[in-house]
VMD Tcl script that builds the backbone (N, CA, C; Angstrom):
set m [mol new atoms 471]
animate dup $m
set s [atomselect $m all]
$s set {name element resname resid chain x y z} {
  {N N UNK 1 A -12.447 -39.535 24.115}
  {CA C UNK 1 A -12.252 -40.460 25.227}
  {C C UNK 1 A -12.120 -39.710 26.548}
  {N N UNK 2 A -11.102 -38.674 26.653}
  {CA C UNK 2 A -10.954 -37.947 28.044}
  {C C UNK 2 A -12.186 -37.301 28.334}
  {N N UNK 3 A -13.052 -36.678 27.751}
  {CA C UNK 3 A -14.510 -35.430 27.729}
  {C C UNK 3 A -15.409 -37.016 28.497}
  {N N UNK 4 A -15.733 -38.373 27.945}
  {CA C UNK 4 A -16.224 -39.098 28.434}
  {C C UNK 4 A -15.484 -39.340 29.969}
  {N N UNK 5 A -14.230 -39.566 30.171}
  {CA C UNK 5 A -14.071 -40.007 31.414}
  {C C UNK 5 A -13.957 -38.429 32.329}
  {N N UNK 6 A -13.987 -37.326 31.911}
  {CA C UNK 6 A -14.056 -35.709 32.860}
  {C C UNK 6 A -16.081 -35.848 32.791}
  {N N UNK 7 A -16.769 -36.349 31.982}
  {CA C UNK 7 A -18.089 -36.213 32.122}
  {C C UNK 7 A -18.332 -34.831 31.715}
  {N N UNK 8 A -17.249 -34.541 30.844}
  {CA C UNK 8 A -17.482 -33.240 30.218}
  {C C UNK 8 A -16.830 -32.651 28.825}
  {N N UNK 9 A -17.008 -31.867 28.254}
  {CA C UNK 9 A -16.878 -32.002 26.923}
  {C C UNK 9 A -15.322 -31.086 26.940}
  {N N UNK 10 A -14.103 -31.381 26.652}
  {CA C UNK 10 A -12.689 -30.911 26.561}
  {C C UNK 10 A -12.342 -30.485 25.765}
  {N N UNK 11 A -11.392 -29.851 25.388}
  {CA C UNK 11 A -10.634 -29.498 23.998}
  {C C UNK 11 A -9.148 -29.345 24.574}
  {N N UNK 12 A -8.728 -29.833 23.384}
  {CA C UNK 12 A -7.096 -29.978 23.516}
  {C C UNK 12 A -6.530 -28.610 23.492}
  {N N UNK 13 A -5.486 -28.287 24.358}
  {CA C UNK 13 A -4.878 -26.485 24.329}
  {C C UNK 13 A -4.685 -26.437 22.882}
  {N N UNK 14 A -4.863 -24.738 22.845}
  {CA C UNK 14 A -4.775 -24.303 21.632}
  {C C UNK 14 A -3.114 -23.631 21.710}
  {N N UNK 15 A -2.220 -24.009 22.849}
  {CA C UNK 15 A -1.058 -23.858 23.038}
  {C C UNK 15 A -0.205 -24.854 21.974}
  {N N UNK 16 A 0.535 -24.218 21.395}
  {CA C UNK 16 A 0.742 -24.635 19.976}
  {C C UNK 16 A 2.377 -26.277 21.053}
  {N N UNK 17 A 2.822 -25.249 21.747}
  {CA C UNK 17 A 3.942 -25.977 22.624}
  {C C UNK 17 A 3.548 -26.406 23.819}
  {N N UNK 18 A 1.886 -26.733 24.592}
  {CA C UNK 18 A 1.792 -27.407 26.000}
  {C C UNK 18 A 0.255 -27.896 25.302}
  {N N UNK 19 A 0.192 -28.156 24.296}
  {CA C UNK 19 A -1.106 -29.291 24.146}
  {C C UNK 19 A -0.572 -30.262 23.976}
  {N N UNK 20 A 0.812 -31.305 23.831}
  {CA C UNK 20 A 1.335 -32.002 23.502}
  {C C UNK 20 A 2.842 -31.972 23.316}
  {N N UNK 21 A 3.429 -32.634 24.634}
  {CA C UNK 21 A 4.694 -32.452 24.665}
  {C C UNK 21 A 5.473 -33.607 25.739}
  {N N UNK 22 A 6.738 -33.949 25.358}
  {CA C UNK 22 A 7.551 -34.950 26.123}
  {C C UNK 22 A 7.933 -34.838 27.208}
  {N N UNK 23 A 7.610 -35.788 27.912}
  {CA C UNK 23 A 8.729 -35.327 29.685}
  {C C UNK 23 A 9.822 -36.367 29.756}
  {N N UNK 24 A 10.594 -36.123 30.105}
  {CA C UNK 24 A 12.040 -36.520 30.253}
  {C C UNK 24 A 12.681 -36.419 31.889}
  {N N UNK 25 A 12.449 -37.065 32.709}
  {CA C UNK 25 A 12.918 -37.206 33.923}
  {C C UNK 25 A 13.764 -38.388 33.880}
  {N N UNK 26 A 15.502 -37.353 34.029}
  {CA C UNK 26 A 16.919 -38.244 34.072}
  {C C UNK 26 A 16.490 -38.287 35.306}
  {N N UNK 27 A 18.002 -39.336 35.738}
  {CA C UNK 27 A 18.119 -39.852 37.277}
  {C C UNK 27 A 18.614 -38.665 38.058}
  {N N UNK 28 A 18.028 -38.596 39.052}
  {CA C UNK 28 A 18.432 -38.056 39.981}
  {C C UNK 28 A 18.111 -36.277 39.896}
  {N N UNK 29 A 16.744 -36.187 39.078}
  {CA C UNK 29 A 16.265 -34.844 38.841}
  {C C UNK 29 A 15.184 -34.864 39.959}
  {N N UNK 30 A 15.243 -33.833 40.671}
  {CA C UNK 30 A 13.879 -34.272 41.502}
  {C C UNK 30 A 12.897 -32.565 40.981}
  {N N UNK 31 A 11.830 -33.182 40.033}
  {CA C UNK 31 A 10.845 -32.293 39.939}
  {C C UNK 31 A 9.914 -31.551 41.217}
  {N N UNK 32 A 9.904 -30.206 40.672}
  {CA C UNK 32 A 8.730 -29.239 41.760}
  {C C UNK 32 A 7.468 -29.654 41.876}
  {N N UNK 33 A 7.004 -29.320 43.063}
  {CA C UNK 33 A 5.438 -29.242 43.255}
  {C C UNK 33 A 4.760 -28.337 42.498}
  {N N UNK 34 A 3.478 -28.701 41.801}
  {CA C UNK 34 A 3.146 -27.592 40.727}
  {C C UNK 34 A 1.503 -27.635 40.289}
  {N N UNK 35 A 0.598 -26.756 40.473}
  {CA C UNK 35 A -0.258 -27.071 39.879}
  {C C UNK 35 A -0.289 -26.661 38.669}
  {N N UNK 36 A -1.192 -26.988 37.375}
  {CA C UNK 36 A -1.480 -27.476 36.166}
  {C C UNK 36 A -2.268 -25.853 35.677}
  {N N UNK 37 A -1.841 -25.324 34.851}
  {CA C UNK 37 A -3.189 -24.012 33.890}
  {C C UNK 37 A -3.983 -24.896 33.434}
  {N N UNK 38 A -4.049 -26.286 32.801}
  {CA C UNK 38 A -4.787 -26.641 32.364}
  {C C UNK 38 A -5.922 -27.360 33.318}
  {N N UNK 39 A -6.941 -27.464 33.038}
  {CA C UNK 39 A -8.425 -27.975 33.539}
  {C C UNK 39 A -7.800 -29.834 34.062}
  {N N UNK 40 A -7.724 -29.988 32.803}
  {CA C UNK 40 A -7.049 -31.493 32.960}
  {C C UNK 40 A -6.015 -32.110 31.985}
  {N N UNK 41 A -5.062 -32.671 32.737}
  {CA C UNK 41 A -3.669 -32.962 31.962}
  {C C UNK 41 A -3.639 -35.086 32.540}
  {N N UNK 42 A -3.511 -35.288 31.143}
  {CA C UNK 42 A -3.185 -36.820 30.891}
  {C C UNK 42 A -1.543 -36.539 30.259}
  {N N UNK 43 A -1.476 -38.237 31.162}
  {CA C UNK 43 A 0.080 -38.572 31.105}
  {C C UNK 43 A 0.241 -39.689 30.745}
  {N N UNK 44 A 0.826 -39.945 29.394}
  {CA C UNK 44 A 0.876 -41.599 28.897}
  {C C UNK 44 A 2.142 -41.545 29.301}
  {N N UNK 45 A 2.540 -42.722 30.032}
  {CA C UNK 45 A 3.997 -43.552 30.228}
  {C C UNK 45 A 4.655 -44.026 29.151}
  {N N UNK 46 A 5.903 -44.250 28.843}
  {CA C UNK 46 A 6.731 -44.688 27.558}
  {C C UNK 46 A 7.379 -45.500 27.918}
  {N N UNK 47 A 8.239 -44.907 29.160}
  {CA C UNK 47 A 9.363 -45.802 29.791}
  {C C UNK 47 A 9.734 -44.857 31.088}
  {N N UNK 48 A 9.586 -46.366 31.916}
  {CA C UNK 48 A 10.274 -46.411 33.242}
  {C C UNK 48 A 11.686 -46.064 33.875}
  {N N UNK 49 A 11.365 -45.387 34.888}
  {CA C UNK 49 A 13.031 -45.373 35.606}
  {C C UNK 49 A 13.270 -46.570 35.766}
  {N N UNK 50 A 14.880 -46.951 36.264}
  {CA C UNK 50 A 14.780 -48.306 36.781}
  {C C UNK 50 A 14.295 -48.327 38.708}
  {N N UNK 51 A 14.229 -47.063 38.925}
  {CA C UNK 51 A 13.377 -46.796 40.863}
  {C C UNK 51 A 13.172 -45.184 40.679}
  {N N UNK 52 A 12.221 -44.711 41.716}
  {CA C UNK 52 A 11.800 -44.066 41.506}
  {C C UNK 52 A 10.997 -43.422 40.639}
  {N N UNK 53 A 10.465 -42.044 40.886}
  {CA C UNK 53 A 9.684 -41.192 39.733}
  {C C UNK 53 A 7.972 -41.646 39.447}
  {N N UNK 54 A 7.544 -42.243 40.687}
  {CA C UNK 54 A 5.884 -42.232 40.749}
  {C C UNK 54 A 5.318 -41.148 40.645}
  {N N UNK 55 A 3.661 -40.966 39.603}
  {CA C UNK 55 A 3.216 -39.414 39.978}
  {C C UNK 55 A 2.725 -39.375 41.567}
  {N N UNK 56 A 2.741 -38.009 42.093}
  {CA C UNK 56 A 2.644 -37.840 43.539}
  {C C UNK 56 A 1.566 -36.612 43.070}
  {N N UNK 57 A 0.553 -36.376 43.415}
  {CA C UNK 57 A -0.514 -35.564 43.840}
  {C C UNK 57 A -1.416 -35.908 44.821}
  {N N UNK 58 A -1.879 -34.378 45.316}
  {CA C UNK 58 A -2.775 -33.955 46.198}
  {C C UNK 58 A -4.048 -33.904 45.814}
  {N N UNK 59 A -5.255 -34.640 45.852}
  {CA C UNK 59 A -6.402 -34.281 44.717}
  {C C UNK 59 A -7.275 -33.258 45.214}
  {N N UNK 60 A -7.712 -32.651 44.513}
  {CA C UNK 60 A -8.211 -31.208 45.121}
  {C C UNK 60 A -8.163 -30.444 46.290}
  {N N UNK 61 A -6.816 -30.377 45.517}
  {CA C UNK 61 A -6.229 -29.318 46.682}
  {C C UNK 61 A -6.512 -28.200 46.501}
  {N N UNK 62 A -6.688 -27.771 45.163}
  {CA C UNK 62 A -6.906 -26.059 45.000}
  {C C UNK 62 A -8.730 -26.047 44.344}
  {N N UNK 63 A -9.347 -26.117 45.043}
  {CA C UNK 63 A -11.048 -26.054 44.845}
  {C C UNK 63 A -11.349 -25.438 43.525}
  {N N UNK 64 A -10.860 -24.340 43.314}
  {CA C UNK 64 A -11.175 -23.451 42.351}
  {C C UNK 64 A -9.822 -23.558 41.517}
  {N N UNK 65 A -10.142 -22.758 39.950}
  {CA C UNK 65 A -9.041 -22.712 39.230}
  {C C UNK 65 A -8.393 -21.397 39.167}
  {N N UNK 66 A -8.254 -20.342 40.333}
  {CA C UNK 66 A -7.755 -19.493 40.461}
  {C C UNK 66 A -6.326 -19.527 41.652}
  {N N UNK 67 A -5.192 -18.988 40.897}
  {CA C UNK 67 A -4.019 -19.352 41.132}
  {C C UNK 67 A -3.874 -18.101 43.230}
  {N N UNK 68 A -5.149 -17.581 43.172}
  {CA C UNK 68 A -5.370 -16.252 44.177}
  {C C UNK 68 A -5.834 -17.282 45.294}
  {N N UNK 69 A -6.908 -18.816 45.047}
  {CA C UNK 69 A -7.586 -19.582 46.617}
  {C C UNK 69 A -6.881 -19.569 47.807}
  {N N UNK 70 A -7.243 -18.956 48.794}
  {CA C UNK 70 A -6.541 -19.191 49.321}
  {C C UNK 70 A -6.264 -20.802 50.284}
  {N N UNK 71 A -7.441 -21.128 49.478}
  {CA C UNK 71 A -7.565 -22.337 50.357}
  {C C UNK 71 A -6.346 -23.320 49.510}
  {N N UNK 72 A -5.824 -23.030 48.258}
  {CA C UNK 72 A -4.755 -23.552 47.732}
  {C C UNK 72 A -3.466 -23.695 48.697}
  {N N UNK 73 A -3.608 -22.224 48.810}
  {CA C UNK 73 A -2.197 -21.665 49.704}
  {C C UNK 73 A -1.829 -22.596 50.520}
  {N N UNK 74 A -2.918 -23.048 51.875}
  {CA C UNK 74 A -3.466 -23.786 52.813}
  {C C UNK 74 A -2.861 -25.025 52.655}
  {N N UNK 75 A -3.557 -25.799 51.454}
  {CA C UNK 75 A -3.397 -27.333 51.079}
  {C C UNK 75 A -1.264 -27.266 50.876}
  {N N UNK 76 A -0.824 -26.117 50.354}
  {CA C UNK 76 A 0.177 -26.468 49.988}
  {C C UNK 76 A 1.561 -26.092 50.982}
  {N N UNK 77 A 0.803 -25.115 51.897}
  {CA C UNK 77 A 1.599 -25.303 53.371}
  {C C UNK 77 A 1.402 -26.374 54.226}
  {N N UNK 78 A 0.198 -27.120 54.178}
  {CA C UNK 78 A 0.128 -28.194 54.754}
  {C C UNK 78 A 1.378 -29.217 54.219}
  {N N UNK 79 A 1.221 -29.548 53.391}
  {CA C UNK 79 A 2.270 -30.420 52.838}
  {C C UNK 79 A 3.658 -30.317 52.336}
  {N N UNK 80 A 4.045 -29.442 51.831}
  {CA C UNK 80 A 5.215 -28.526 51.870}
  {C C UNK 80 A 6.054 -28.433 53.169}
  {N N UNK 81 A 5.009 -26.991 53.203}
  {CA C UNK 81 A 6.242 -26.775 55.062}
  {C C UNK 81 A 5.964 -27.205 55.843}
  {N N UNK 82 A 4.725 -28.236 56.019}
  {CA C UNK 82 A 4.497 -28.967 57.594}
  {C C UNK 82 A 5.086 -30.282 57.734}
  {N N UNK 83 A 5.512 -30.682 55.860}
  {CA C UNK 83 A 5.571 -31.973 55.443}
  {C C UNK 83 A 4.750 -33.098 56.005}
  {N N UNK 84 A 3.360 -32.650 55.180}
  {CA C UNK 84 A 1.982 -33.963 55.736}
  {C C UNK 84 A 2.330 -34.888 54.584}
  {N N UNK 85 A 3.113 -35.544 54.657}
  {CA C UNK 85 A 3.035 -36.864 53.556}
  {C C UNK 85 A 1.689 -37.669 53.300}
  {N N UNK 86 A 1.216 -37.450 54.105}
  {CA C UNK 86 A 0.030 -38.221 54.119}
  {C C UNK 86 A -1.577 -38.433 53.603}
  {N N UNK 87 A -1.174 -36.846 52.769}
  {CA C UNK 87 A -2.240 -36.449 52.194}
  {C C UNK 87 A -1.625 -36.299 50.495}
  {N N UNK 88 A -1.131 -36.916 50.193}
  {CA C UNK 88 A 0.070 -37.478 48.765}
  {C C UNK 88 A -0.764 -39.082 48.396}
  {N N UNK 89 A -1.345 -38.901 46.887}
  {CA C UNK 89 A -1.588 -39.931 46.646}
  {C C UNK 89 A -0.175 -40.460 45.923}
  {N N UNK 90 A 0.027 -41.820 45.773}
  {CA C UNK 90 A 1.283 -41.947 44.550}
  {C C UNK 90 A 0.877 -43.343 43.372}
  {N N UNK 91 A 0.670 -43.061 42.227}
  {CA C UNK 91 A 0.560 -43.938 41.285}
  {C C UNK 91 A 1.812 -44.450 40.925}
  {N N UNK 92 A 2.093 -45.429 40.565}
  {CA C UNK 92 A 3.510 -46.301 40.394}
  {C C UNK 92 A 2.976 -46.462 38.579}
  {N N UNK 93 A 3.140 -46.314 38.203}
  {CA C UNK 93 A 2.997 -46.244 36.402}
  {C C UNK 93 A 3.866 -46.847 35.887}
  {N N UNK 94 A 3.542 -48.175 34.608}
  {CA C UNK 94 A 4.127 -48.780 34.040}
  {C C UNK 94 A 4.147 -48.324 32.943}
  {N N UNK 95 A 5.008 -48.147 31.985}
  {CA C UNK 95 A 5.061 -48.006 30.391}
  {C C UNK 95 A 3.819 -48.407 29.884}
  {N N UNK 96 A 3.093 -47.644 29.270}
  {CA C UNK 96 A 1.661 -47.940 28.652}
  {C C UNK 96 A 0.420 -47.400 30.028}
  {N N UNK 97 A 0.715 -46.885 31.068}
  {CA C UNK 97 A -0.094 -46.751 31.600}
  {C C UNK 97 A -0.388 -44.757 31.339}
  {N N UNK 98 A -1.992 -44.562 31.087}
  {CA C UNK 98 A -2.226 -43.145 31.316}
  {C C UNK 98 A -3.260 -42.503 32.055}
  {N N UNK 99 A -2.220 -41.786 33.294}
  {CA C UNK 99 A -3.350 -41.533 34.327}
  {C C UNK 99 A -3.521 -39.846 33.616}
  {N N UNK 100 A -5.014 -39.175 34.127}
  {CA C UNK 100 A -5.587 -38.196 33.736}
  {C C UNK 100 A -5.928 -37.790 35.179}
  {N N UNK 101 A -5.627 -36.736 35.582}
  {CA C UNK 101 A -6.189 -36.114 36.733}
  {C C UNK 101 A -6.145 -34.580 35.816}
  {N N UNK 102 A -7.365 -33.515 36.831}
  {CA C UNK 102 A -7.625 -32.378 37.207}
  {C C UNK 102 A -6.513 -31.539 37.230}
  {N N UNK 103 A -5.696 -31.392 36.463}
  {CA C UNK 103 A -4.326 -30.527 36.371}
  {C C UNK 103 A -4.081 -28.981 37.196}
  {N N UNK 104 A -5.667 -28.433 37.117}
  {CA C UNK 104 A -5.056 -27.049 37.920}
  {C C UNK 104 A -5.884 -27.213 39.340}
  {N N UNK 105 A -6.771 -28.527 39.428}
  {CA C UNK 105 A -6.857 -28.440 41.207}
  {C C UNK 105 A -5.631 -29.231 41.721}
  {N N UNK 106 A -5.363 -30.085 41.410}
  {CA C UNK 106 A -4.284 -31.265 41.595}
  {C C UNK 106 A -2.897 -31.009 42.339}
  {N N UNK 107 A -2.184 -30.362 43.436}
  {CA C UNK 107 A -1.200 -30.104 43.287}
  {C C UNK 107 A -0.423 -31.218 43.370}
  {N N UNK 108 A 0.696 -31.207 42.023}
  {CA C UNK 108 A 1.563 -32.688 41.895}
  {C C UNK 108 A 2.889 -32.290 41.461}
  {N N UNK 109 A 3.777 -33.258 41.023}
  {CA C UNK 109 A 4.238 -33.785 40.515}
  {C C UNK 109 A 4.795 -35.221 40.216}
  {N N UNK 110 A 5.823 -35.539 39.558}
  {CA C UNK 110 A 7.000 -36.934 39.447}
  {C C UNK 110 A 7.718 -37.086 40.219}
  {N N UNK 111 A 7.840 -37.894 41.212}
  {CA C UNK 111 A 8.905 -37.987 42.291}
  {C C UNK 111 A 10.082 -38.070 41.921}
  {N N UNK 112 A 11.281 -37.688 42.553}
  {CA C UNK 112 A 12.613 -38.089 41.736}
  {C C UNK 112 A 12.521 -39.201 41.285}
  {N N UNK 113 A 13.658 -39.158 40.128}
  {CA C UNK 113 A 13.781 -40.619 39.458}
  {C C UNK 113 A 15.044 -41.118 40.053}
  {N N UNK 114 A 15.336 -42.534 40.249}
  {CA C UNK 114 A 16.545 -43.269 40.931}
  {C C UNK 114 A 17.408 -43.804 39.902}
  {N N UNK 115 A 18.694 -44.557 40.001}
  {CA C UNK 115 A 18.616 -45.516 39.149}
  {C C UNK 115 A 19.499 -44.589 38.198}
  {N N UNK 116 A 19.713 -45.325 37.065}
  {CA C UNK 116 A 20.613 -45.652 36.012}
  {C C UNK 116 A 19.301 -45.184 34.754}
  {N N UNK 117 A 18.514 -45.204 34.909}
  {CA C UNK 117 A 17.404 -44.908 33.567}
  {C C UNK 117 A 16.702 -44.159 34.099}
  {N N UNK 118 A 16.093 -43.129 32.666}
  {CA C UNK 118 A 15.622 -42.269 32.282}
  {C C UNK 118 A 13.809 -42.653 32.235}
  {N N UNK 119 A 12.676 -41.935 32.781}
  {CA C UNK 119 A 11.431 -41.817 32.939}
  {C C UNK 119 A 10.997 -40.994 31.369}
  {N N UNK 120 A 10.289 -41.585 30.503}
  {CA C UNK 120 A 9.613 -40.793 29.317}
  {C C UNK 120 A 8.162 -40.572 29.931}
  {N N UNK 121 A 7.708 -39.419 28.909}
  {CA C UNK 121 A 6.213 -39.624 28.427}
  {C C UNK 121 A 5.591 -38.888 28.112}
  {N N UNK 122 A 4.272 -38.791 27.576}
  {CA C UNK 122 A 3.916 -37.530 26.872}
  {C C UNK 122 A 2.645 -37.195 27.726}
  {N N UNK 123 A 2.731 -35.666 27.673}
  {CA C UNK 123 A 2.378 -35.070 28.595}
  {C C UNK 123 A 1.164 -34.762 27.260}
  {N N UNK 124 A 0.169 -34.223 27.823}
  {CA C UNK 124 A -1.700 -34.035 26.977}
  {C C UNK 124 A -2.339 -32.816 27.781}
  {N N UNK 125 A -2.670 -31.828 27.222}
  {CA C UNK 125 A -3.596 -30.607 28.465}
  {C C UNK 125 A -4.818 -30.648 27.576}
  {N N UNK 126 A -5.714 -30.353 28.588}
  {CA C UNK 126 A -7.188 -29.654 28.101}
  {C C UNK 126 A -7.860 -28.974 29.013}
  {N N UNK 127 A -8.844 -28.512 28.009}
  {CA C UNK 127 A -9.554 -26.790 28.939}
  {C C UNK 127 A -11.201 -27.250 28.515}
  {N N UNK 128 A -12.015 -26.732 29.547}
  {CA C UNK 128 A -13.187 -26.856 29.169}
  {C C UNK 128 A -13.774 -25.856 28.180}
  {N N UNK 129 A -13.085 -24.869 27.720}
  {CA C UNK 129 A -14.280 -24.383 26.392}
  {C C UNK 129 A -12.572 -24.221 25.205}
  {N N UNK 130 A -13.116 -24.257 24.048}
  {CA C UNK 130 A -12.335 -24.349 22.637}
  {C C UNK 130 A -11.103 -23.350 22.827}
  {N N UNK 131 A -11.325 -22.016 23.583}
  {CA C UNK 131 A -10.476 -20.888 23.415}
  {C C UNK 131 A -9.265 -21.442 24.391}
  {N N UNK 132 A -9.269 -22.515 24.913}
  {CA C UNK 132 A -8.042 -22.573 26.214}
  {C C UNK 132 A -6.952 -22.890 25.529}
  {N N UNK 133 A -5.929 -22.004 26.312}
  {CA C UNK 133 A -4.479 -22.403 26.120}
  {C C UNK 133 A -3.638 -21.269 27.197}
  {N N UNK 134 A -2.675 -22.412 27.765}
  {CA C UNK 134 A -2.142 -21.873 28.510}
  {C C UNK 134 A -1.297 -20.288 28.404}
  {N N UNK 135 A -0.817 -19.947 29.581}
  {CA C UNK 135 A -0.228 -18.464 29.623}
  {C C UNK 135 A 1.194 -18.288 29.193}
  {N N UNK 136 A 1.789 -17.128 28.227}
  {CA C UNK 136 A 2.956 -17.546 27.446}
  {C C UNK 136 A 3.766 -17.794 28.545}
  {N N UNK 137 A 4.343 -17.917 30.092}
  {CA C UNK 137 A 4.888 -17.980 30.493}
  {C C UNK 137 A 4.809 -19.802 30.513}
  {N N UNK 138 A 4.119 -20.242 30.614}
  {CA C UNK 138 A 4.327 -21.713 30.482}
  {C C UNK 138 A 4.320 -22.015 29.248}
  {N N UNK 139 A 3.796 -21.338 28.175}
  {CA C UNK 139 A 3.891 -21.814 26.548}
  {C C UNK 139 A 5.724 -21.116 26.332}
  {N N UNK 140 A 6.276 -20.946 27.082}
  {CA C UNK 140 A 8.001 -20.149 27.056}
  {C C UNK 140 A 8.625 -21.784 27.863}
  {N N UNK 141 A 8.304 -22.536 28.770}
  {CA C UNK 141 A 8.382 -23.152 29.614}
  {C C UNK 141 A 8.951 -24.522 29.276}
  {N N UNK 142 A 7.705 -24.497 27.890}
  {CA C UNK 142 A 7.318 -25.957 27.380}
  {C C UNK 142 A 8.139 -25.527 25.939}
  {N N UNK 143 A 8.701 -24.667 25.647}
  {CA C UNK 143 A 8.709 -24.559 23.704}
  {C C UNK 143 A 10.215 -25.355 23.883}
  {N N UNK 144 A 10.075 -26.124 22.725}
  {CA C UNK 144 A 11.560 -27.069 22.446}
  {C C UNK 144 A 11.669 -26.975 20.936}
  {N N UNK 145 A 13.114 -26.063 20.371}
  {CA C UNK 145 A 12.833 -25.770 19.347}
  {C C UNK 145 A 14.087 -26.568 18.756}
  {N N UNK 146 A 13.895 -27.391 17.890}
  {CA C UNK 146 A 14.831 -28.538 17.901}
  {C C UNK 146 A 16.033 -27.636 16.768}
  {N N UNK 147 A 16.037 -26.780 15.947}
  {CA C UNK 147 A 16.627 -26.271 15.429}
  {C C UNK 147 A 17.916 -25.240 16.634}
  {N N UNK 148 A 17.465 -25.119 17.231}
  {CA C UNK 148 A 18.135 -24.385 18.684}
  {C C UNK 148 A 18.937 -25.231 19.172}
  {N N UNK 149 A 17.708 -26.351 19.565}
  {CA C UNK 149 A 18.452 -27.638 20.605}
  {C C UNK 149 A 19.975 -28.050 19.822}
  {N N UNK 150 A 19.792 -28.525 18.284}
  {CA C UNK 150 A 21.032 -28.906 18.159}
  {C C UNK 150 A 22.069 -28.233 17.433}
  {N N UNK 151 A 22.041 -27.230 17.468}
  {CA C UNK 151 A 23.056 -26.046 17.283}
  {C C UNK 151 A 23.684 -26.117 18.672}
  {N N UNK 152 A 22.550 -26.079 19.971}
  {CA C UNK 152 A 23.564 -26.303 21.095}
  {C C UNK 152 A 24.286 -27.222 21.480}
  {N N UNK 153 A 23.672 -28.439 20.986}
  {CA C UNK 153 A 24.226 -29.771 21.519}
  {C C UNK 153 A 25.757 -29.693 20.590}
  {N N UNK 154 A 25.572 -28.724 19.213}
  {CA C UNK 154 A 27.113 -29.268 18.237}
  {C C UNK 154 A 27.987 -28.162 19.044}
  {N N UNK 155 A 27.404 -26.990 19.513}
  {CA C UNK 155 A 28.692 -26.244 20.417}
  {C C UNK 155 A 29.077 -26.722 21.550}
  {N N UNK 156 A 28.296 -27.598 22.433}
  {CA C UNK 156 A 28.955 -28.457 23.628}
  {C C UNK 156 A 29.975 -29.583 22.634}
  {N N UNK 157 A 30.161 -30.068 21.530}
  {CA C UNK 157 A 30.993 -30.762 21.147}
  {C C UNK 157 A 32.386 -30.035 20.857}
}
mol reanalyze $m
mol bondsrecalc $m
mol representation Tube
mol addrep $m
């Protein structure tokens, strides 16, 4: 389905922890600006904040998929430190909705979330040839090792 709507043929990361993984935006987290390693990253919605937390991207902002453009640099001082709001698209996403944009031209993120409730959803990467998967510093980024997680959660008790 995604290779039909990119008009090109995809493969899911071979990143064992960022081909498929949950986002969790509590209230009052306000996520970074960030572009994507991957080619293109889909985002299915689960559940809504009760305000806030629209996706916010720049659409090709970074031309090329090298983290060196400088024309990246450019797009992201524009908006950053000049604060051009105006060049910010924002999708308002309902539970069940999944937008797919260009993950490493794209610079984006989730706007803070408001409110009393928690934003889900599952996050999807792909690369245009079979060998892609992101760099261990984001496969370190994304790993949630639930055997860890709740050993910690029983020592906060």
């Amino acid at each position: 389905f995604v290779s039909r709507v990119a008009g090109r043929q995809l493969y899911r990361s071979r990143d064992e922890n960022g081909s498929v993984y949950s986002y969790l935006a509590l209230p009052h987290h306000d996520p970074p600006w960030h572009f994507d390693e991957s080619h293109f990253t889909a985002i299915l919605y689960l559940q809504n904040s009760s305000a806030g937390g629209a996706f916010e991207f720049v659409p090709w902002s970074r031309p090329s998929k090298s983290k060196d453009d400088p024309r990246s640099h450019e797009a992201v001082r524009e908006m950053l430190v000049q604060d051009n709001k105006a060049v910010v698209e924002r999708v308002e996403a309902e539970p069940g909705s999944l937008v797919f944009f260009a993950g490493c031209h794209a610079l984006h993120r989730a706007a803070p979330v408001c409110g009393d409730t928690s934003r889900i959803a599952l996050v999807f990467t792909f690369g245009e040839d079979a060998s892609f998967a992101n760099s261990e510093e984001t496969e370190r980024n994304n790993e949630w090792n639930i055997r860890r997680s709740s050993a910690m959660q029983r020592s906060r008790l």
